[in-house]
C-alpha positions in Angstrom: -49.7 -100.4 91.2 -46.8 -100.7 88.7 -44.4 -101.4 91.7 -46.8 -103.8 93.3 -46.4 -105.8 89.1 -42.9 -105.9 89.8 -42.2 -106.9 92.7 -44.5 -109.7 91.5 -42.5 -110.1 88.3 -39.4 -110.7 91.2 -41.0 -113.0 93.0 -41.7 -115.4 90.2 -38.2 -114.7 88.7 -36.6 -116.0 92.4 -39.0 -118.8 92.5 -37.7 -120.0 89.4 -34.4 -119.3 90.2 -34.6 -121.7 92.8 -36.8 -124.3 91.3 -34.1 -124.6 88.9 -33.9 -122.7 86.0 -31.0 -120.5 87.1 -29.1 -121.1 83.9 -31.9 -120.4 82.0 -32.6 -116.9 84.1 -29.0 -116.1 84.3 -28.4 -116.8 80.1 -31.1 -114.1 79.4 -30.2 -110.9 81.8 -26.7 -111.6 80.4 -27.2 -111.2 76.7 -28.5 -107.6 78.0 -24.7 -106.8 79.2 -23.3 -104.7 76.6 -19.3 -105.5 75.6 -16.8 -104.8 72.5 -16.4 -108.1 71.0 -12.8 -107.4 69.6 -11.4 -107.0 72.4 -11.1 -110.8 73.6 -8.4 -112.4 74.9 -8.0 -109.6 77.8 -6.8 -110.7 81.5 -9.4 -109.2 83.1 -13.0 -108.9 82.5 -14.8 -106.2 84.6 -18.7 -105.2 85.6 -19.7 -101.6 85.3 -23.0 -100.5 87.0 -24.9 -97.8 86.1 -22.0 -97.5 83.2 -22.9 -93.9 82.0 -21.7 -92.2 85.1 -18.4 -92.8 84.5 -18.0 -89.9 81.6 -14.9 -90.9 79.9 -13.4 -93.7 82.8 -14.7 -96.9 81.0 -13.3 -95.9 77.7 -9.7 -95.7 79.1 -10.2 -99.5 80.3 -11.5 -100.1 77.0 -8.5 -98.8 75.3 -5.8 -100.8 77.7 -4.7 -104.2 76.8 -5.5 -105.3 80.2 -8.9 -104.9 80.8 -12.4 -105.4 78.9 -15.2 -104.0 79.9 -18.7 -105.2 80.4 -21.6 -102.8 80.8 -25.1 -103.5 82.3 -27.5 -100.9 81.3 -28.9 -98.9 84.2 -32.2 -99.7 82.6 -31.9 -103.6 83.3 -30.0 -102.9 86.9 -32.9 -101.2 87.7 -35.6 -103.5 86.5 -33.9 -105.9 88.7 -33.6 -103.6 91.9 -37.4 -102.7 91.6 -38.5 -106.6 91.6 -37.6 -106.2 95.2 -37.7 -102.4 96.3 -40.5 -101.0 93.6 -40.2 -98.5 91.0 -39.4 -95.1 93.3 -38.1 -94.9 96.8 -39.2 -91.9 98.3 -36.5 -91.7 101.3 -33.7 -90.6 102.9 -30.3 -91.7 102.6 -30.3 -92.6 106.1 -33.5 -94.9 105.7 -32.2 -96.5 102.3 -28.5 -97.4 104.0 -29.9 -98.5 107.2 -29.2 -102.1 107.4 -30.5 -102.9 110.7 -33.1 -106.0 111.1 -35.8 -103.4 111.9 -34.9 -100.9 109.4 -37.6 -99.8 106.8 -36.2 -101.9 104.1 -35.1 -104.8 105.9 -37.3 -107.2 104.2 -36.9 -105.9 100.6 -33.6 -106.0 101.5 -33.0 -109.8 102.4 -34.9 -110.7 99.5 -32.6 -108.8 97.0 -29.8 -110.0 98.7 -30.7 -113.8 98.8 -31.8 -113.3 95.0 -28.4 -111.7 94.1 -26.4 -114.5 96.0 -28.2 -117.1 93.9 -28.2 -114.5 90.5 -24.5 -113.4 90.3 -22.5 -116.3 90.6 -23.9 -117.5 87.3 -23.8 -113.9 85.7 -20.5 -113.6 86.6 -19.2 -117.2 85.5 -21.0 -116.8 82.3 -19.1 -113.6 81.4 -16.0 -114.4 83.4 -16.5 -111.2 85.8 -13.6 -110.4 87.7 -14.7 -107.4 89.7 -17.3 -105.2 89.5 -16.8 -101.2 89.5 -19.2 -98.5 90.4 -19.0 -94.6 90.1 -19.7 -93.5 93.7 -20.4 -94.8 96.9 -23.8 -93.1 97.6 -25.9 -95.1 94.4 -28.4 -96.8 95.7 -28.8 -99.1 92.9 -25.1 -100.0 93.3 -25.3 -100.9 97.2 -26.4 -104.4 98.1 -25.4 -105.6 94.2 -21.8 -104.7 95.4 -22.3 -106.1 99.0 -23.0 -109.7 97.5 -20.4 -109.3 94.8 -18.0 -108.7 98.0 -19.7 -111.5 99.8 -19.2 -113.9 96.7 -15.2 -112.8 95.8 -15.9 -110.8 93.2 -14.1 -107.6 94.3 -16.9 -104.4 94.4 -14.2 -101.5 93.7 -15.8 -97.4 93.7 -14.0 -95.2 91.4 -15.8 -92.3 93.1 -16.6 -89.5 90.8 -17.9 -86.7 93.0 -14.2 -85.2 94.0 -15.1 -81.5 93.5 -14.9 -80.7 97.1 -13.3 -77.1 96.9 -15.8 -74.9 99.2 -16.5 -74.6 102.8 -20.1 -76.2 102.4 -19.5 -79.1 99.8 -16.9 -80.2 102.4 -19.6 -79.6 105.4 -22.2 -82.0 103.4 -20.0 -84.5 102.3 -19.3 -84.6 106.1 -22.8 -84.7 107.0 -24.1 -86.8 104.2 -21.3 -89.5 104.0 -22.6 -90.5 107.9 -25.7 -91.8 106.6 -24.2 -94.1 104.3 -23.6 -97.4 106.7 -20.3 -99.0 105.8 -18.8 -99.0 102.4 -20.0 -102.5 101.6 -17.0 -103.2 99.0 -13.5 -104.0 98.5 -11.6 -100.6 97.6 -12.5 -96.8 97.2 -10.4 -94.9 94.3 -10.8 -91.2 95.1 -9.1 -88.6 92.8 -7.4 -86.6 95.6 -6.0 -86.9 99.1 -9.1 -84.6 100.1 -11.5 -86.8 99.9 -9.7 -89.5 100.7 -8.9 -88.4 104.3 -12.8 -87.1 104.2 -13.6 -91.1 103.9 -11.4 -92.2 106.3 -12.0 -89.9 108.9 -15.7 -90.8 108.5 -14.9 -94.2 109.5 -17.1 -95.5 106.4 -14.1 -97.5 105.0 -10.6 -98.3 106.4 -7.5 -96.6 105.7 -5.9 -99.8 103.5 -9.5 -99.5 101.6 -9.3 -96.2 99.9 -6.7 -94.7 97.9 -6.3 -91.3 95.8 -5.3 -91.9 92.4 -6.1 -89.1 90.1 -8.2 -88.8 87.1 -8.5 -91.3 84.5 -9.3 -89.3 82.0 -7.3 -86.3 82.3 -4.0 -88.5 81.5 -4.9 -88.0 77.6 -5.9 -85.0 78.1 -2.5 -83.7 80.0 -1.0 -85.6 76.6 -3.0 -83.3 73.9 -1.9 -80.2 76.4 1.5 -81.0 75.9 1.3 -81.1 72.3 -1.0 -77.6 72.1 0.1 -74.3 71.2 -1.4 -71.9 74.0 -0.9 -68.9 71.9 -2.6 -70.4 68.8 -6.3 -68.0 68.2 -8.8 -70.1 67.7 -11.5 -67.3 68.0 -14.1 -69.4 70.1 -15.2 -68.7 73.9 -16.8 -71.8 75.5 -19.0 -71.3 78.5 -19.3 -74.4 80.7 -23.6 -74.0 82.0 -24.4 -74.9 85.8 -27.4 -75.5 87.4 -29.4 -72.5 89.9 -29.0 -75.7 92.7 -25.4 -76.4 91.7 -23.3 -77.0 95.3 -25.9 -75.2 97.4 -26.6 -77.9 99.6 -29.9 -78.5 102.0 -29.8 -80.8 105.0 -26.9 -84.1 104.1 -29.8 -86.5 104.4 -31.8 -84.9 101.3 -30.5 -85.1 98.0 -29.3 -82.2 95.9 -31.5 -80.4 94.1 -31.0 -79.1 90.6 -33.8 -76.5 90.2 -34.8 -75.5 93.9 -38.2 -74.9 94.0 -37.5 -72.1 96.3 -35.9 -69.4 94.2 -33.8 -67.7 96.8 -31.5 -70.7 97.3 -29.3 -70.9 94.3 -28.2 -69.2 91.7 -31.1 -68.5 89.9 -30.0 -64.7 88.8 -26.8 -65.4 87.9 -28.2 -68.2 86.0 -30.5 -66.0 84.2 -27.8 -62.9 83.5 -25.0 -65.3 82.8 -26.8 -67.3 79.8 -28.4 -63.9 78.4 -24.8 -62.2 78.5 -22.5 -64.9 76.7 -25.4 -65.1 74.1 -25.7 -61.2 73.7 -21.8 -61.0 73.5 -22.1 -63.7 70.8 -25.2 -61.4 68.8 -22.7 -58.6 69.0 -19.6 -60.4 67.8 -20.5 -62.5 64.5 -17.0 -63.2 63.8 -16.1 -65.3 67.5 -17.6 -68.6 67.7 -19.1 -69.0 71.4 -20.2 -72.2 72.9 -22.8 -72.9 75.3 -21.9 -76.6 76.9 -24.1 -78.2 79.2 -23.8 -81.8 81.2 -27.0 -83.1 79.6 -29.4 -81.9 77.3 -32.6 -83.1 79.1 -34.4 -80.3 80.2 -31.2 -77.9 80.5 -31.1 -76.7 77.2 -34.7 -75.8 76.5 -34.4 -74.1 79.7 -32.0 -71.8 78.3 -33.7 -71.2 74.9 -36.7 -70.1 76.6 -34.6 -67.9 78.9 -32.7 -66.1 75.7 -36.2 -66.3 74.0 -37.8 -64.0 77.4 -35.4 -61.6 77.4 -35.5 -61.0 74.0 -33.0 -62.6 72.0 -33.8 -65.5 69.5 -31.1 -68.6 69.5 -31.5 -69.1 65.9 -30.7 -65.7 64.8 -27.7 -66.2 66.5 -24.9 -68.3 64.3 -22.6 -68.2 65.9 -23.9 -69.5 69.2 -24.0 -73.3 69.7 -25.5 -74.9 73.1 -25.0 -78.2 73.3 -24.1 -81.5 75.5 -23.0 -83.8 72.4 -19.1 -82.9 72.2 -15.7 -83.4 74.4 -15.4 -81.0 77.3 -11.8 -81.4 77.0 -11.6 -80.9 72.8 -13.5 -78.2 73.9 -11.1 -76.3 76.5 -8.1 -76.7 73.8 -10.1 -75.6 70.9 -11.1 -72.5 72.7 -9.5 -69.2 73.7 -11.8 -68.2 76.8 -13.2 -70.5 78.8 -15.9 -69.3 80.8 -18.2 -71.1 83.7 -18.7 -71.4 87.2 -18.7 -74.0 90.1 -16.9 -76.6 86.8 -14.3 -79.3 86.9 -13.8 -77.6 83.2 -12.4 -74.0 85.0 -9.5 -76.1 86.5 -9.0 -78.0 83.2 -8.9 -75.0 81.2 -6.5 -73.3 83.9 -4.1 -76.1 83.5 -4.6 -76.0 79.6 -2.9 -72.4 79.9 -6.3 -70.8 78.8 -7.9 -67.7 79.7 -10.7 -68.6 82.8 -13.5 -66.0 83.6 -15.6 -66.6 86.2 -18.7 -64.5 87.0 -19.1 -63.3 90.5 -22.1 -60.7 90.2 -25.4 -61.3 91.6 -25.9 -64.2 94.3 -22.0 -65.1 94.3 -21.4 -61.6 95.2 -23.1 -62.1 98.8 -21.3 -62.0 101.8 -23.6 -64.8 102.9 -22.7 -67.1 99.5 -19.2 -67.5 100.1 -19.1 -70.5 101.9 -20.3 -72.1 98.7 -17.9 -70.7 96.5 -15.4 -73.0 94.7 -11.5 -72.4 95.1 -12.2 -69.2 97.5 -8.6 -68.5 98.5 -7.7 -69.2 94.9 -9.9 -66.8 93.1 -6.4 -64.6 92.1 -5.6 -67.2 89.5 -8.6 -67.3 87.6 -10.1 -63.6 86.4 -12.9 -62.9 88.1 -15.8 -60.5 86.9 -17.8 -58.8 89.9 -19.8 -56.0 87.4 -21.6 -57.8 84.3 -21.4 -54.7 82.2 -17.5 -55.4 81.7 -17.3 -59.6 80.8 -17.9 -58.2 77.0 -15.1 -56.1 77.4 -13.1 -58.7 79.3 -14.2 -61.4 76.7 -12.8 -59.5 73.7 -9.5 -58.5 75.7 -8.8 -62.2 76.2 -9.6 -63.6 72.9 -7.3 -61.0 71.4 -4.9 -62.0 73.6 -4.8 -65.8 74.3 -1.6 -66.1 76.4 -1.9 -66.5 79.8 0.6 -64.9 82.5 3.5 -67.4 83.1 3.3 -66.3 86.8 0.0 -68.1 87.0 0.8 -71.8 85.5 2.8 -72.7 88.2 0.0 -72.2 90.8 -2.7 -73.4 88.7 -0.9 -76.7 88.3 -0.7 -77.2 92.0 -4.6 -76.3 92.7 -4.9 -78.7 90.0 -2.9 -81.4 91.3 -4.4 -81.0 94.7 -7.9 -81.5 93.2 -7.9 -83.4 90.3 -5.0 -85.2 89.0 -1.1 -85.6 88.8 -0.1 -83.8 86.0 2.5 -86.8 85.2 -0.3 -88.1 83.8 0.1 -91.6 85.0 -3.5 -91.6 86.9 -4.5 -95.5 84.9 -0.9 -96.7 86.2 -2.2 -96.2 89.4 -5.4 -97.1 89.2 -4.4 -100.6 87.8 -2.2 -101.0 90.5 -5.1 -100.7 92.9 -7.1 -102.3 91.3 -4.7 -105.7 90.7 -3.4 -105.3 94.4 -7.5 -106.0 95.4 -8.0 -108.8 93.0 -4.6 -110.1 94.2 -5.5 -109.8 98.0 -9.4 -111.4 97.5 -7.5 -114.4 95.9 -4.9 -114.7 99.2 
């Protein structure tokens, strides 16, 4: 019923569109976009959708001289997919993507499309949009707003965000997934690393001169503060990065990933379970180590974990010196730590860079002959210390924190694996993005 209201709601909104009251229409979705006001007088003015997927990437725009950044809450970018597609699309990537007269969608689809055409010109001249960027190429919500922005000049430019592919099986899916996703409907594809880029191009979802591997955005600050950090300074805290029991265990490529399969024998629901209760048992019974329990989001995940601690018998807020939390920098994190702990994390190669201590706990389902195709960094596993019997990551823990340097004969090869999956560690990653991204603008205008 509520999708039946809005798609209502869009059909009056296009009517009046048309009949006229376009600047009207246009002047009151664009008070919504969110943008700093000091920072006027920028060359160019870019779009982001869906702007809290980009953890970290808008605020390096924000803090160039080049660039200012406007932001349209996913809230509103929604409201205006569901006048034309309803509230919840219960479907397949390959149904959604399918842009085939007869497909599914093909109706809600021209609709959108012919609103949009009419819609963004005068969203875009009213903020003086330059291009619009989105964090990877399978949203949904991003898809047809970023065909039209194409179709209208306005480069659409992915800075993908899902680059993690370091195991047998996220490679298979991205194979198998990335087939479903009809042509990448925009101008360029920024990928962090040369993996995924030849992934994409080998897919034949966008052309070789339309993607390009670039690095991290937000590791060039980082690679800065590593610089300036003293590895061998103890600063008495272990930080274990929390994944989810569904975390790169993938299903068929057409269905999405789940986070907490309902079947309990895919994932990693045991080592889930002994992994939380052992970081916060070696916290109980070491008062004087801060430990940290960091999760993505704190939706759901952390109660999850409370009520886990709480079931096997410890009580979180007897615990001092335990904090779980989402609400602080991943990266202060790594360099204010001594041990960084986690498993299937962007933060384990981070750390490793950072010259820090990196457990990673390979008892229960990661133990499995049958698991190791979804193991991250599997012919890499020497640089990292791996723990195969939980009744010795206490001992491990303490051995580390005591000693905080790591072997020299490691750095080298963790910089590499580093390099190859996440970022040059010249740290020159926005260099090369803006050079990308300027070369696109240039060639739309040409």
């Amino acid at each position: 019923m509520y999708s039946i209201f809005l798609k209502t709601l869009g059909q009056i909104v296009h009517f009046l569109l048309k009949l006229g009251f376009k600047n009207l229409i246009v002047s009151i979705f664009a008070r919504k976009i969110e943008f700093e006001e000091n920072n006027n007088g920028r060359k160019y003015n870019l779009l982001a959708l869906n702007p809290s997927r980009f953890r970290g990437d808008l605020e390096v725009f924000e803090s160039s001289k080049e660039f200012k950044v406007f932001k349209i809450p996913f809230r509103l970018q929604a409201l205006i997919f569901a006048f034309f597609f309803g509230k919840d699309i219960d479907c397949t990537n390959e149904v959604f993507f399918d842009t085939e007269q007869n497909s599914k969608f093909a109706k809600e689809r021209k609709r959108y499309r012919d609103f949009l055409k009419i819609f963004l010109p005068g969203l875009y001249k009213y903020h003086n949009i330059h291009f619009v960027i989105g964090a990877a190429i399978h949203y949904r919500h991003d898809f047809d707003w970023g065909y039209v922005s194409n179709e209208l000049l306005t480069p659409y430019i992915v800075l993908h965000r899902e680059n993690l592919l370091a195991s047998e099986s996220a490679i298979s899916h991205f194979k198998g997934y990335i087939k479903y996703l009809n042509r990448f409907p925009g101008t360029k594809i920024i990928v962090q690393n040369n993996i995924v880029k030849e992934l994409i191009i080998k897919s034949k979802y966008a052309g070789d001169d339309q993607v390009t591997a670039c690095g991290s955005l937000r590791m060039d600050n980082f690679l800065r503060k590593i610089r300036e950090d003293d590895p061998s300074k103890v600063n008495n805290r272990v930080t274990f990065f929390s994944f989810l029991p569904g975390f790169f265990v993938f299903n068929d490529p057409k269905e999405s990933i789940e986070h907490w399969p309902e079947d309990k024998s895919r994932g990693w629901y045991k080592l889930f379970e002994n992994i939380h209760v052992l970081i916060a048992s070696i916290a109980r019974n070491n008062p004087d180590i801060d430990f940290v329990i960091k999760t993505k989001w704190e939706k759901n995940w952390i109660n999850v974990i409370k009520e886990l601690l709480y079931k096997n018998g410890l009580d979180f807020n007897k615990i001092k010196n335990l904090t779980i939390t989402a609400n602080v920098n991943p990266q202060d994190l790594i360099l204010r730590s001594d041990v960084v702990c986690g498993f299937g994390s962007t933060a384990l190669l981070e750390a490793a860079v950072a010259k820090k201590h990196v457990i990673i706990p390979m008892f229960d389902e990661p133990s499995l002959k049958k698991n190791r195709k979804y193991l991250l960094f599997p012919n890499q596993l020497d640089l990292f210390t791996i723990i195969k019997d939980k009744n010795k990551i206490e001992q491990e823990i303490l051995r580390c924190v005591a000693n905080p340097k790591v072997k020299s004969s490691l750095i080298s090869k963790r910089i590499d694996l580093f390099e190859e999956m996440v970022s040059n560690t010249n740290g020159d990653s926005f260099e090369r993005y803006k050079h990308a991204i300027l070369e696109s603008l240039e060639r739309t205008v040409n």
